[in-house]
Kinemage of the C-alpha trace (Angstrom):
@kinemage 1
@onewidth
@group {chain A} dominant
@subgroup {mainchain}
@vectorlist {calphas} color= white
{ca unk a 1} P 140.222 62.349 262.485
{ca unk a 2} L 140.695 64.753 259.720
{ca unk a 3} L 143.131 67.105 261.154
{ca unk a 4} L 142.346 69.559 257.676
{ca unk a 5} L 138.465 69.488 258.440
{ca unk a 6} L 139.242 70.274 262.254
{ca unk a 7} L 141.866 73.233 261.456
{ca unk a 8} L 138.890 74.441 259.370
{ca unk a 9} L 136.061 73.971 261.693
{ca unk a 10} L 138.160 76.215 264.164
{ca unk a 11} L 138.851 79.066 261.553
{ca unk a 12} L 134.923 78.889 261.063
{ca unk a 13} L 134.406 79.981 264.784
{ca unk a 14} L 133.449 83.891 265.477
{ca unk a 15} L 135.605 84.753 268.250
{ca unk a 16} L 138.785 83.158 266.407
{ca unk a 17} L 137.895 85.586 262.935
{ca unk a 18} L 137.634 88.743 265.232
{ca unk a 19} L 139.101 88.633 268.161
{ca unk a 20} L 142.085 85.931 267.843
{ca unk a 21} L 143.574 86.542 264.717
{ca unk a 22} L 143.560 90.422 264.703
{ca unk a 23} L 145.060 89.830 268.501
{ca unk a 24} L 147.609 87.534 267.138
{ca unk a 25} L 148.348 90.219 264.397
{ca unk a 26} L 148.579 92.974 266.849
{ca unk a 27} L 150.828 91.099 269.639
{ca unk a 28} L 153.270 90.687 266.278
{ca unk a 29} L 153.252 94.256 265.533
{ca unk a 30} L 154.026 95.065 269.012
{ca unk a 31} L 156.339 93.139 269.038
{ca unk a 32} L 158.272 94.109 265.528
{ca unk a 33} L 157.424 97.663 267.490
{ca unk a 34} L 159.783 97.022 270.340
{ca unk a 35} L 162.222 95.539 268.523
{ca unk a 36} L 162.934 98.536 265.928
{ca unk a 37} L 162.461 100.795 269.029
{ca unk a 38} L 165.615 99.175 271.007
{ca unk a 39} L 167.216 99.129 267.720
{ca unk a 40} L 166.926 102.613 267.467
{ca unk a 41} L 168.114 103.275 270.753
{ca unk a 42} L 171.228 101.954 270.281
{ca unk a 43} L 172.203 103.095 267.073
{ca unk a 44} L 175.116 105.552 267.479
{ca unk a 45} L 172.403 109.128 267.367
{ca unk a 46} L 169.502 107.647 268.797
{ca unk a 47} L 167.925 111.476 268.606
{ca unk a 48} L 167.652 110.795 264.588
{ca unk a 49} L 163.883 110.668 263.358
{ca unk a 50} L 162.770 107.343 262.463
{ca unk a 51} L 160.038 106.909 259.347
{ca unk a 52} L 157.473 105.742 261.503
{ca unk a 53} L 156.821 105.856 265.312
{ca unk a 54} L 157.629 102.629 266.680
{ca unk a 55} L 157.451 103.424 270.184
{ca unk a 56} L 153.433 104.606 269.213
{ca unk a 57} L 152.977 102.111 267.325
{ca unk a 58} L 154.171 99.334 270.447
{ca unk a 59} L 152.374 101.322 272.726
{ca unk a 60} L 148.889 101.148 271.040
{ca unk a 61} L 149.516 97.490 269.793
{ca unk a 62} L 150.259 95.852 272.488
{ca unk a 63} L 147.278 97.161 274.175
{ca unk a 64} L 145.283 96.085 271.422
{ca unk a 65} L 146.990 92.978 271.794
{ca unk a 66} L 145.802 92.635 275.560
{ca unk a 67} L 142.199 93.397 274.603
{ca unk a 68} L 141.730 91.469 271.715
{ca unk a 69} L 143.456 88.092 273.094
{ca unk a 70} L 142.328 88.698 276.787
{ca unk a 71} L 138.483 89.004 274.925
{ca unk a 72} L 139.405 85.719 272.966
{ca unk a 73} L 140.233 83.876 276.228
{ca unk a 74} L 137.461 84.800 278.077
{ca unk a 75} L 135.081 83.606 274.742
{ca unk a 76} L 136.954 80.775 274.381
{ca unk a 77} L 136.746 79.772 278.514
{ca unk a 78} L 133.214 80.249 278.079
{ca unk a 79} L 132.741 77.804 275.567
């Protein structure tokens, strides 16, 4: 079996393009989120504005996260 032509075949599928791959992108995000988020928290003046809202941006990505790849499951348990 060509292992190329079956990665391929699977990247060809609907639910993998939208609802996988953004999931997959958004479960990293969160998880960069939470990770600059503690980081901030225990720098030594955690009350110091950070360039971009990590805690937000965790928040809303890992739910985003849960929606996408709990929609991708449910596609791909269907068959």
């Amino acid at each position: 079996m060509d292992w190329q032509a079956a990665i391929r075949e699977g990247l060809d599928e609907d639910w993998v393009r939208y609802l996988l791959l953004p999931g997959l992108i958004a479960l990293a995000l969160a998880i960069t989120g939470a990770r600059k988020e503690r980081r901030r928290k225990l720098r030594s003046d955690p009350d110091a504005i950070p360039l971009l809202p990590w805690r937000d941006i965790s928040f809303w990505s890992s739910f985003a996260a849960l929606f996408l790849l709990g929609a991708a499951c449910k596609v791909w348990l269907a068959g």
